[in-house]
C-alpha positions as CSV (number, residue, x, y, z in Angstrom):
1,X,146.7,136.3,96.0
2,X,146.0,134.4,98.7
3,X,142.3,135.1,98.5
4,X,142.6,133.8,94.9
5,X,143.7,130.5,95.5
6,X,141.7,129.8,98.5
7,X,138.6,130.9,96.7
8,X,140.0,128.5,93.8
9,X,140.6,125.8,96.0
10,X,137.7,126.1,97.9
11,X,136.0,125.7,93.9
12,X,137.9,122.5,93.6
13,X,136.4,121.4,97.0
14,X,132.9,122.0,96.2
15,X,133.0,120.5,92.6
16,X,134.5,117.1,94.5
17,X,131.8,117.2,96.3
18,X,129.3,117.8,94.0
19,X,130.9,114.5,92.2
20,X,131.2,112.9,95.0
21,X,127.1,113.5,95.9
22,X,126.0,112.1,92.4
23,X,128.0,109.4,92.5
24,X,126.6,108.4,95.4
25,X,123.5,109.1,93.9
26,X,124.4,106.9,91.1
27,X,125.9,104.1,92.9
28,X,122.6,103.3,95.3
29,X,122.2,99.0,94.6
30,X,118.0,98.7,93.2
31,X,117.9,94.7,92.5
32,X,114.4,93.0,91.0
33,X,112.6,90.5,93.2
34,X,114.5,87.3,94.2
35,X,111.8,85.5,92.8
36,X,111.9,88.0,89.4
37,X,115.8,87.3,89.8
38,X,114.8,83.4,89.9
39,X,112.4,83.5,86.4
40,X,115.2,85.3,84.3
41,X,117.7,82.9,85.6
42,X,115.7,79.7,84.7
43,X,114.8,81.6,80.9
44,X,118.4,82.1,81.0
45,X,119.6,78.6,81.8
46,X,116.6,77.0,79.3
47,X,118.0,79.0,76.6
48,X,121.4,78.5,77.0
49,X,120.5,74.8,76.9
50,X,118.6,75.2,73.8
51,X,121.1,76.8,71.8
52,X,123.3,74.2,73.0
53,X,121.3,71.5,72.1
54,X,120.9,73.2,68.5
55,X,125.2,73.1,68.1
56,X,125.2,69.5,68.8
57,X,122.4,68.7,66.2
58,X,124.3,70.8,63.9
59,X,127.5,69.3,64.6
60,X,125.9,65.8,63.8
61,X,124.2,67.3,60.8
62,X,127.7,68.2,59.2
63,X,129.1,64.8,60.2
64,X,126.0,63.0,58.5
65,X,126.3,65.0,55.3
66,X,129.8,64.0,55.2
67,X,128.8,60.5,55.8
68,X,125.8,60.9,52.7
69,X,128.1,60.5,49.2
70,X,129.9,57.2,51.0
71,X,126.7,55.6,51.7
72,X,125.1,56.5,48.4
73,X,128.6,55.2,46.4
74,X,128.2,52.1,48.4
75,X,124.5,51.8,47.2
76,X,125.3,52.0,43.6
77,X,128.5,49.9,43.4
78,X,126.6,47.5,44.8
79,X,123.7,47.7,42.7
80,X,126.0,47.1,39.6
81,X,127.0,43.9,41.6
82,X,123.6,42.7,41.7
83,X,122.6,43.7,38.3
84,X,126.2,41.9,36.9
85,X,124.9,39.0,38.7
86,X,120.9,39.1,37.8
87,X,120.6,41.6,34.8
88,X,118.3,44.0,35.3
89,X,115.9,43.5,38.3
90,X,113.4,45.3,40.4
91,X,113.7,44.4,44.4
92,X,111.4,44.0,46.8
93,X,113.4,45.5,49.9
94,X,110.7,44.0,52.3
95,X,110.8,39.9,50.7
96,X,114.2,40.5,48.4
97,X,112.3,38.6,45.8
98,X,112.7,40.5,42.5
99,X,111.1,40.6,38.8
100,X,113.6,40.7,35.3
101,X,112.9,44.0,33.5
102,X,112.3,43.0,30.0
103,X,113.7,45.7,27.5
104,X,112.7,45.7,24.2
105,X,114.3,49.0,23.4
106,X,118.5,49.0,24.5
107,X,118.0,52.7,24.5
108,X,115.4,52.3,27.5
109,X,117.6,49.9,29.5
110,X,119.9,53.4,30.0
111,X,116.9,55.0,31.9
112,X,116.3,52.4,34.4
C-alpha cells in the first residue's frame, strides 16, 4: 500500500513539475524594440487625440443644432417687423438698401 501511494505521489510530483516547466516556458518576457515600443505609442497617443478631438466637435455640433430653430425664429419674427414697417421688400444684406415688391396678384404675395 505503501508502494501505491508513493508511486501516486511521486505522479503528483512529476505532473507539478511538468506544469511548473511550461509555465516557465510560457512566462519567458519577449518585448518589441524600444524604438518599435516608441512608434505604437505615438500612433497610440495621435489617435486617442483624434477621437478626442472628434467628441468635442460633436459635442459643439449638438449644442449648435440646439441653438439652429432659436436663431432661425429670431430671423423670421423679425422679418415680419420689417415687412409691418416697409411692406414687402427685398434686402441688400451687403448696403441694407431694399426694392418694394410690386404684387399684382394677392395670391403671389403668399409665396414671397
Amino acid at each position: 500500500m505503501k508502494t501505491i501511494k508513493k508511486i501516486h505521489l511521486q505522479k503528483c510530483v512529476d505532473a507539478v513539475n511538468k506544469k511548473t516547466i511550461k509555465f516557465n516556458q510560457m512566462s519567458k518576457v519577449t518585448k518589441i524594440t524600444e524604438e518599435q515600443l516608441a512608434t505604437i505609442n505615438k500612433i497610440n497617443q495621435e489617435l486617442n487625440s483624434l477621437i478626442h478631438n472628434l467628441g468635442v466637435l460633436e459635442s459643439q455640433k449638438h449644442s449648435l443644432l440646439h441653438q439652429l430653430p432659436d436663431v432661425n425664429k429670431e430671423m423670421e419674427d423679425f422679418k415680419k417687423f420689417l415687412e409691418e414697417e416697409y411692406g414687402q421688400i427685398n434686402i441688400n444684406l451687403q448696403t441694407g438698401e431694399y426694392t418694394v415688391i410690386e404684387v399684382n396678384n394677392p395670391e403671389e404675395l403668399k409665396s414671397v
